[in-house]
N, C-alpha and C positions, 0 to 999 in steps of 0.2 A: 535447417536441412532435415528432411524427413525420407521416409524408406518408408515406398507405398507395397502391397500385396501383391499387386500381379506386375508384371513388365513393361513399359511403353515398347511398342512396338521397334522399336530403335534397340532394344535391349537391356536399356538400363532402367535400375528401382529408385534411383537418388535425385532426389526433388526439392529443388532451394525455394524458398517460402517468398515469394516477392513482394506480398498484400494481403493485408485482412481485414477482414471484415464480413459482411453477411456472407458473400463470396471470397472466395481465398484463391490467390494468384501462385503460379507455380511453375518452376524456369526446370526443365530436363535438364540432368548436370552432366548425360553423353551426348545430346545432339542440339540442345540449347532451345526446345520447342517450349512455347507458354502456353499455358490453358486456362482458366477461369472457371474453376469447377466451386457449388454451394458447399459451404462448412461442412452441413452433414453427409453430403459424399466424402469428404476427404475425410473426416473422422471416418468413417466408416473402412474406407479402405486403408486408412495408416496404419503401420507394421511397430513403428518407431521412430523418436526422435533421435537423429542421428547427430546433431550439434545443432547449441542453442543460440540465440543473439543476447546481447547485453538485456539487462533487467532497468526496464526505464520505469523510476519515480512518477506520481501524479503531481510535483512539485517540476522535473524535467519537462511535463509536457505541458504543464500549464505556461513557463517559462519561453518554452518553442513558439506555443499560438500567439505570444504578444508581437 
């Protein structure tokens, strides 16, 4: 979960991380809107990591793709 700089228009800053990659996926945690905004917009405007997800091994994900 992250805490972006300005508002969604709905009023809230708090944004659950849904996907990453080149593009980075992001769920509104007051009105439940997604967006699909490029890595360097979202670095750019993130304020802070507000709660993080578990720490996965390159041993858990090679285990996953089999």
């Amino acid at each position: 979960m992250v805490e972006l700089r300005k508002p969604h228009p709905c009023g809230g800053y708090l944004w659950e991380v849904v996907r990453l990659g080149a593009d980075i996926g992001l769920k509104c945690r007051t009105c439940g809107r997604r967006v699909l905004l490029p890595r360097s917009t979202v670095e750019r405007r993130m304020k802070r990591f507000v709660e993080r997800g578990p720490e996965v091994s390159a041993v858990d994900l090679q285990s996953h793709m089999q």
